[in-house]
N, C-alpha and C positions, 0 to 999 in steps of 0.2 A: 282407323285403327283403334279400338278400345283399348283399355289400358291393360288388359291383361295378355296382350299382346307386344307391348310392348317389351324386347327386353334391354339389358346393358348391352351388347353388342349392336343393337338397331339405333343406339342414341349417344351423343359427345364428339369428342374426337378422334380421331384415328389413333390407336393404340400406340404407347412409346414405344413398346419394343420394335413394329414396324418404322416406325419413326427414325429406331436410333441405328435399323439396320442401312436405311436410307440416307440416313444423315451420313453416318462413318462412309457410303458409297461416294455422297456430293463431296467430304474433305477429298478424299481421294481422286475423285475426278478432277476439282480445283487444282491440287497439287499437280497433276498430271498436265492438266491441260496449260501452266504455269510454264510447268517445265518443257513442252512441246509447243508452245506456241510460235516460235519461230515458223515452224513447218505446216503450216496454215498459212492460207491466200488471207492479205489483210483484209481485200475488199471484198463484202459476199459474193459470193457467184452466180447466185441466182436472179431469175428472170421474175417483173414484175407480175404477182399474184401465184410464183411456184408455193408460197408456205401455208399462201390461203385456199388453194388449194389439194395438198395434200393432209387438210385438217378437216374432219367430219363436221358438214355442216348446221349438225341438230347435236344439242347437248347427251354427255351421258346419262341416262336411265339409272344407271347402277352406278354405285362407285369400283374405281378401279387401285389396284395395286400401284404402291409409290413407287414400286421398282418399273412396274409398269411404263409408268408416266416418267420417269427419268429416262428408263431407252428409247422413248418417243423425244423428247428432248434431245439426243445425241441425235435422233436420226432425221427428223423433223425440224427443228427448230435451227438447231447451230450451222448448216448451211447458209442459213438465213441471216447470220449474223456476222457485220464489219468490226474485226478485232479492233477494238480503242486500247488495248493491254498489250498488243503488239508493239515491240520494239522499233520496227520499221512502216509505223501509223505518225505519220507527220502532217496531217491536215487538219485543220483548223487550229485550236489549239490541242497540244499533245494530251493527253492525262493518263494518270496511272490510279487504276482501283491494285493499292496496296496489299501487301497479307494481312499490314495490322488492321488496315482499315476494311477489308473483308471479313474479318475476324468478329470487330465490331458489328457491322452490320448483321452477324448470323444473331450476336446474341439483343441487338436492338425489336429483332423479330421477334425473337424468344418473348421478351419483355413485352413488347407492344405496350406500350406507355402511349397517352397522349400528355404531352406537357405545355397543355394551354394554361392550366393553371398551377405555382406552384405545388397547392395540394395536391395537386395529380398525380405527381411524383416528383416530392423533391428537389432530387439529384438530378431529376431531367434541367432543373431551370440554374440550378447550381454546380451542374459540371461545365453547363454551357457557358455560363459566369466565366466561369473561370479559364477555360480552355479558349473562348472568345480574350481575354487578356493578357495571357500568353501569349496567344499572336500578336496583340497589340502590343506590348513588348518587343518581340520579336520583331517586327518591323517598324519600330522608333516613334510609333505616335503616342504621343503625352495623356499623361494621365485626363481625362476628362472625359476622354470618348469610351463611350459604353456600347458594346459589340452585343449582336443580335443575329441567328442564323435563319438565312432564308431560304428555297430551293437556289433559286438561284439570280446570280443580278440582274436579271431582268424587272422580278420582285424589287429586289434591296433597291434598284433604281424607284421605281414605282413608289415604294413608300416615302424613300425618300424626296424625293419630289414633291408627295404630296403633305410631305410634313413644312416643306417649301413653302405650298401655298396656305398649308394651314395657318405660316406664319406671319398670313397677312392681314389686315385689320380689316376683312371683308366679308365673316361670317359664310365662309364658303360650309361651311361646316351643318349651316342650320338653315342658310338660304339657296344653297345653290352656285352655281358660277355669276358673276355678275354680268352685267351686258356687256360690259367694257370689255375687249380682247385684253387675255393675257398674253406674258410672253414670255418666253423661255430661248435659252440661247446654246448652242453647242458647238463643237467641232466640223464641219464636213466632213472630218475621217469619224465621227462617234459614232459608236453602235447604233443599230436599230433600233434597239430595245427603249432607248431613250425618245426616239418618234412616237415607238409604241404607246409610251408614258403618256406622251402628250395629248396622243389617242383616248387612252381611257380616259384621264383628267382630265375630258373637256378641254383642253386649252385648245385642241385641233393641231392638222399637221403644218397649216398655213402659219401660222405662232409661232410653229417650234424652227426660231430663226438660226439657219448654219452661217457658221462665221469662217469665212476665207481662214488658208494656211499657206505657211508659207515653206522656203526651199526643202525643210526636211519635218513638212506636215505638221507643223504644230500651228495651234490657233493662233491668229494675231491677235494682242491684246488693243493694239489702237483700232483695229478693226470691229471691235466687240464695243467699244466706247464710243464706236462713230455709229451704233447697230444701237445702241443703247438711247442714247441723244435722238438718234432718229427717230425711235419707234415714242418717246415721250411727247416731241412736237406732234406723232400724231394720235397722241390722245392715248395710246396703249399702257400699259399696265406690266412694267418688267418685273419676274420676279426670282426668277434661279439662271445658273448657269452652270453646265455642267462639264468638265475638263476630263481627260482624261490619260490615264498614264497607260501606256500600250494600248495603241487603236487594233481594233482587228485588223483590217487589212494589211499596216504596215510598222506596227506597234511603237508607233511615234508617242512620244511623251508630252503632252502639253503646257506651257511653262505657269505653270499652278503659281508658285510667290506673285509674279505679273498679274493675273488673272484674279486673284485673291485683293489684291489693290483695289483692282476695278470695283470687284463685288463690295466691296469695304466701301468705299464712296460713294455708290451704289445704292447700297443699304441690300444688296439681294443676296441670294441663296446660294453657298458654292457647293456641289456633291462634286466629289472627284470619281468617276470610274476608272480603279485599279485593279478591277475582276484579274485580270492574269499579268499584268508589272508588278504589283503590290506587293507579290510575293518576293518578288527578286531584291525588296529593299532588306530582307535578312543577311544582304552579302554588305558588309564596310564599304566594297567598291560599288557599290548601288544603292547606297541607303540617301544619294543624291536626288533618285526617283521619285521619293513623297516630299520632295523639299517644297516645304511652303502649304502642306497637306495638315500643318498641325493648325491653319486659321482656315482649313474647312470646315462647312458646316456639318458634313458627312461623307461620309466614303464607304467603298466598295469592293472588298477584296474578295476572292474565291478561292478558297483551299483548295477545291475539285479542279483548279486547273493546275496550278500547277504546284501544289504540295500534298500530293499522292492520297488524298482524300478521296473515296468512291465518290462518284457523284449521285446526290446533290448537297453543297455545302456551301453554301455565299453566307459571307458575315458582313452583315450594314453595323457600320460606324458611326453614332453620331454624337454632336458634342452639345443637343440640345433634345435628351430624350425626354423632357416635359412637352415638348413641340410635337414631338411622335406621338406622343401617347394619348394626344389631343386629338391628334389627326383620325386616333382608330379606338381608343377603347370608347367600349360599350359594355357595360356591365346588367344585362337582364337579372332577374330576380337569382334563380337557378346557378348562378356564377358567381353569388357572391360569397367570397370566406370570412371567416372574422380573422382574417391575420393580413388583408387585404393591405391593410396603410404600413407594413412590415417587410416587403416581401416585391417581388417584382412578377406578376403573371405575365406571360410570356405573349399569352394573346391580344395584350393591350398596343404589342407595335407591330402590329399589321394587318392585313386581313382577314389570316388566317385563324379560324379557329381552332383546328386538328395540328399539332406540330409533333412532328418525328423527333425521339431521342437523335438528334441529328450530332452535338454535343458529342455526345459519348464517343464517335469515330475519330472527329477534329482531334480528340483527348487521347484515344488512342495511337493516333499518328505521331503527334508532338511527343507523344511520350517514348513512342518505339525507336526514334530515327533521331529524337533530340536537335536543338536549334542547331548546334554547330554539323549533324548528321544532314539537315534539310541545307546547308549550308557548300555542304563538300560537291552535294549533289547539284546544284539548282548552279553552280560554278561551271561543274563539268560540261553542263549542256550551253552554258553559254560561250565556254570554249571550244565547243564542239561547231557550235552555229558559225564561230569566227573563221575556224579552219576552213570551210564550206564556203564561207565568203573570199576565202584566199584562192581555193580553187576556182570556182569563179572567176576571178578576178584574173587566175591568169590564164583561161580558156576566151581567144579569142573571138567564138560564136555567139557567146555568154554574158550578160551584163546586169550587173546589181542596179534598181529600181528603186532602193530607201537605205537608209541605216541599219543596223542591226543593234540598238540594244538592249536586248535581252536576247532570246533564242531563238528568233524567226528569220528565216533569210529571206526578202523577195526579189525574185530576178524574171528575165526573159533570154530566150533566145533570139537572137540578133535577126529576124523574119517576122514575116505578118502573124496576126493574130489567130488563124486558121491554124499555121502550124503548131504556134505555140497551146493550143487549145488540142490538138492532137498532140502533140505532144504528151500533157496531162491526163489525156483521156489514156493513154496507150501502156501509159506508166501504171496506170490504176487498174486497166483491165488486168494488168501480168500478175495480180496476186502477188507481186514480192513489195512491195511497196503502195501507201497513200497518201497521194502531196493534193495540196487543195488552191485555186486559182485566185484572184482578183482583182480589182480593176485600178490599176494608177494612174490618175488622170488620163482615164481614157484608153492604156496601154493594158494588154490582155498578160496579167502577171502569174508568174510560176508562183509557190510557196511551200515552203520548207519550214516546219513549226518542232522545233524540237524541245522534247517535256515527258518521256515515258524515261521509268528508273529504270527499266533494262534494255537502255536502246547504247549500241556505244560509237565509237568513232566507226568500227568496221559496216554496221549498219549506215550510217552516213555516207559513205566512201561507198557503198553498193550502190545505194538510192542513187547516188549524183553519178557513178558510171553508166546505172540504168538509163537516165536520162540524157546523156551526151551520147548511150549508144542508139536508144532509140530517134533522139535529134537528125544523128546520122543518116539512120537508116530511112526515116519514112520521108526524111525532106528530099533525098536521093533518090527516091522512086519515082 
């Protein structure tokens, strides 16, 4: 194309006023699809490879109309998708992408900020400052710990872990791992994501040693001390341990002050993962959940689960961010500011170098719903979980499998695992509800995860009908 061909139409971006026809269409769809969401099947319907399928296998030529590509979106796309904003989406952990916090997100687009370094923008590294401490507030840990948003705890895990081993007098940093196994210690109930850790950090999955639980799944701390002692006669190298408040499976709380002991005489690393409990410690009657979380070394919390934050929102906790920032920065020529020794770049704790105004939503939310608003809420659903457990409780087919405290119930039906696995499945095809499965010592578990802000007692009371009528009906056939 020469240049005198070229004109203003054939170059930039798509013009606002298309834009802002499109945009005013998406508020509007939002709201709508808000307000009707109820009358949507939670779980897609569709058969594996229907959406890659009905999408053109060679890119467009031309460009097309935004209005265009939004009724391919309603017609194409949203089949395809498991409402997580559903009131009656109870599987795995619940979340809610909020208004404010959608709200947020349109204008985080808009801006498209990278806030690796404060120069970048700012507000990106100083709203997060600050909205990162408000939470810490909000949920009772002491001043000292300095919050840092990640996608999600999987990362914050990861970092933190490896600001673990950064903190060991081994030069892993500029040599390598050493020959010596390290070692790392967890829960049996703790996430994956912490294997994962152990995965990329070299430490391996064979190191990354579970530590027995006992009658209501929390680690044994004499058991972690007998794991400890063992692994030094034979020569290994311990160096983190990581506890956790709400296990996925059965959101057992791990007794962290205990465990905090250990690591303390120890001399090791404590992360606490509170991805989805942590929240719950904004309630007076739950602020006993990080007890003993103020002599960790770092922690884990996730707004995106359950304080109405869109996801992705994990904020790592640590109370030795000279150890982090060891573990990751790297400062190339090209990155460096003169206001550098001033100022906190945001790329120095972790490995990311591209970071999302992520900030600005966390800021959003605390701001629109207020502590004592995320307070009224994150209540209800916990008395919501207990109601459920009452039912239960007096349905003789039906039997509770863990505690409940916070908002997950886990139960079975009083039959084999087949049923109970039909069960679930049958509950999930019906499109009125999504409960999600797991395993308790070996028993095939129902689950019930309650955490979306427009879910209420009467969506509960459906779900658990649904499930006692289908119990019924398919074990009777």
């Amino acid at each position: 194309m020469s240049r005198s061909e070229i004109s203003v139409g054939q170059l930039g971006d798509i013009g606002t006023d298309e834009f802002r026809a499109a945009a005013h269409r998406a508020v509007e769809w939002i709201g709508q699809y808000l307000d009707t969401i109820r009358d949507r099947p939670v779980l897609s319907q569709v058969a594996p490879g229907d959406v890659r399928r009905s999408l053109p296998t060679v890119p467009p030529e031309q460009g097309e109309a935004l209005e265009a590509i939004i009724d391919d979106f309603e017609r194409l796309v949203l089949p395809g998708i498991t409402h997580w904003n559903h009131p009656r989406f109870f599987g795995y952990f619940g979340i809610t992408g909020s208004t404010p916090g959608i709200l947020a997100e349109l204008l985080i687009a808009a801006l498209n900020v990278n806030g690796m370094l404060w120069r970048t923008s700012p507000a990106a590294t100083e709203v997060e400052e600050v909205a990162c401490d408000w939470l810490r507030q909000a949920i009772g840990l002491p001043v000292g710990f300095s919050g840092v948003i990640n996608d999600t705890a999987s990362s914050s895990t990861l970092y933190a872990l490896a600001a673990a081993r950064e903190a060991l007098p081994i030069g892993v940093r500029q040599h390598g791992m050493p020959a010596a196994h390290l070692r790392m210690y967890v829960s049996e109930e703790a996430h994956s994501s912490v294997e994962k850790a152990g995965i990329v950090l070299g430490v391996g999955q064979d190191n990354v040693v579970k530590i027995s639980t006992d009658s209501a799944f929390r680690m044994d701390p004499d058991e972690l001390e007998k794991a400890i002692a063992r692994d030094r006669r034979a020569g290994h190298l311990p160096f983190a341990v990581v506890a956790t408040v709400g296990t996925t499976s059965v959101t057992a709380v791990d007794p962290v002050p205990a465990l905090a002991r250990v690591c303390q005489a120890e001399k090791l690393w404590l992360h606490v993962d509170a991805a989805y409990g942590g929240a719950a410690a904004v309630l007076d009657s739950h602020r006993w959940v990080l007890a003993g979380c103020d002599q960790a070394d770092s922690l884990v919390v996730n707004p995106h689960k359950w304080l109405f934050t869109p996801i992705d929102c994990s904020v790592l906790y640590c109370r030795h961010e000279d150890v982090l920032k060891s573990a990751f920065s790297l400062t190339p020529a090209y990155l460096k500011t003169p206001e550098a020794d001033s100022v906190r770049n945001l790329m120095d704790y972790g490995a990311s170098l591209g970071r999302r105004f992520r900030g600005l939503k966390l800021w959003f939310v605390l701001r629109a719903f207020g502590i004592e608003g995320a307070r009224r809420r994150i209540a209800a659903h916990i008395e919501m979980a207990q109601e459920l457990r009452r039912w239960i409780e007096a349905d003789a087919d039906f039997e509770l499998l863990a505690p409940s405290p916070f908002s997950t119930v886990v139960f079975r039906h009083r039959s084999d695992a087949a049923d109970n696995e039909r069960i679930h499945d049958e509950v999930n095809r019906s499109g009125e509800a999504l409960i999600s499965h797991t395993d308790v010592r070996g028993v095939y578990a129902l689950r019930i995860a309650i955490g979306n802000l427009r879910t209420t007692l009467d969506d509960v009371r459906a779900t658990w009908e649904l499930i006692r009528s289908i119990s019924q009906s398919s074990l009777s056939a």
